[in-house]
C-alpha positions as CSV (number, residue, x, y, z in Angstrom):
1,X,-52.4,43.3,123.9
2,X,-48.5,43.5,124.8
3,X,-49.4,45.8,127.3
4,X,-48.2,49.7,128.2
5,X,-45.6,51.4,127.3
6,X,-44.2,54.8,128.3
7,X,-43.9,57.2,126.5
8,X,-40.1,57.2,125.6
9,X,-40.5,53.5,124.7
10,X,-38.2,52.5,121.5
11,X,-39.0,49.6,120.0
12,X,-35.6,47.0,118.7
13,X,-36.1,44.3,116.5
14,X,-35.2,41.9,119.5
15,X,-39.2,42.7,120.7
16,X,-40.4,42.1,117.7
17,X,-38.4,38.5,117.8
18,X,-40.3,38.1,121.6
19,X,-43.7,38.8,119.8
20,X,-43.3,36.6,117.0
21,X,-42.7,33.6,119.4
22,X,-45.6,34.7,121.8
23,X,-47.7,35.1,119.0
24,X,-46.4,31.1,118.3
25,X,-47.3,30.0,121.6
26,X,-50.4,31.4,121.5
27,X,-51.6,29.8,118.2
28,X,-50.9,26.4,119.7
29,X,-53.5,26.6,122.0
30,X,-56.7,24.8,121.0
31,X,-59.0,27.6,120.2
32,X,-57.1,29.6,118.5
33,X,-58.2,28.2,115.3
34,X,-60.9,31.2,115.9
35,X,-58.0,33.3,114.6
36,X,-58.1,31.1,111.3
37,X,-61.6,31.6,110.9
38,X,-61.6,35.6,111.8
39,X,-60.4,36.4,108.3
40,X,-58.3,39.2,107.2
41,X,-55.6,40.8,109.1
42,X,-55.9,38.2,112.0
43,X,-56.0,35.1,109.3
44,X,-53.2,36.8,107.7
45,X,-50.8,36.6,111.3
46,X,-52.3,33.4,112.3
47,X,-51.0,31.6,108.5
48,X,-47.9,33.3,109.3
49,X,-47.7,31.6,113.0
50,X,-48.8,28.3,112.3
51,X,-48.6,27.6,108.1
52,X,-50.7,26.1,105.6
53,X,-50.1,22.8,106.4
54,X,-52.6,23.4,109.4
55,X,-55.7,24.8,107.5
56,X,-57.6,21.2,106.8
57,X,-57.7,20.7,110.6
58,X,-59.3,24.3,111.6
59,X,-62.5,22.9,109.4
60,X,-62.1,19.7,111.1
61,X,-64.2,20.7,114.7
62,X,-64.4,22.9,117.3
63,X,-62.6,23.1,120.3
64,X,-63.3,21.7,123.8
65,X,-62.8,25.3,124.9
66,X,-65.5,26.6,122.6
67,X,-68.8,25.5,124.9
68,X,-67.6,27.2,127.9
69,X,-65.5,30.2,126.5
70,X,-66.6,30.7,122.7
71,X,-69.6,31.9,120.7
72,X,-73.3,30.7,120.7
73,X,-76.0,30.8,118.2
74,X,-79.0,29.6,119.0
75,X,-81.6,29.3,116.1
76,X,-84.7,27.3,115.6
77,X,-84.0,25.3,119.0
78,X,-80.8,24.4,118.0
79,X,-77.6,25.7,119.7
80,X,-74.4,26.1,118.4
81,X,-71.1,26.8,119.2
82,X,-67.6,27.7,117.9
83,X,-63.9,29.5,119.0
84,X,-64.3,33.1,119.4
85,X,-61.2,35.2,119.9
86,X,-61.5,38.0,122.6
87,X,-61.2,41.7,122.2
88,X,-57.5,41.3,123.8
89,X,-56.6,38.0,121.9
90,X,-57.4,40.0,118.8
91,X,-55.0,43.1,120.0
92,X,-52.3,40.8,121.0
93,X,-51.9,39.1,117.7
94,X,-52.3,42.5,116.1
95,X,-49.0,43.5,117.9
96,X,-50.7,46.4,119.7
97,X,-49.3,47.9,122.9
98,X,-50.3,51.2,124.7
99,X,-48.6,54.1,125.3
């Protein structure tokens, strides 16, 4: 998330500006492509961030960060893994902040 806020916070567009390029930062980071694959709302903010032009490559693999950090399926003594966004990650790209 963007963190808390009191109650008599305002916000300008300059925080919005701020959010926008953390939101940027964030969706160069290897494992973000999980936002890519969330769908809807988070798909939608992700395009947005990074543009089409980076689509091909979220089909392309997983990231190194996916074994130790992302989600596992195990099925029929196979185990598999991909990019999972946390609960956080997902309120962050949202925009959301607590009062």
């Amino acid at each position: 998330s963007l963190g808390y806020k009191p109650p008599t916070f305002s916000t300008v567009y300059a925080d919005y500006v701020v959010y926008e390029q953390y939101r940027q930062e964030f969706m160069n980071q290897p494992h973000a492509r999980a936002a890519l694959l969330h769908g809807g709302l988070i798909w939608q903010l992700a395009l947005h961030s990074i543009g089409f032009d980076a689509l091909p490559s979220v089909l392309d693999s997983i990231s190194q960060e996916a074994v130790p950090f992302g989600l596992m399926l195990s099925t029929d003594g196979q185990t598999y893994f991909n990019d999972e966004l946390s609960e956080e990650e997902v309120d962050f790209i949202c925009g959301t902040y607590y009062i």
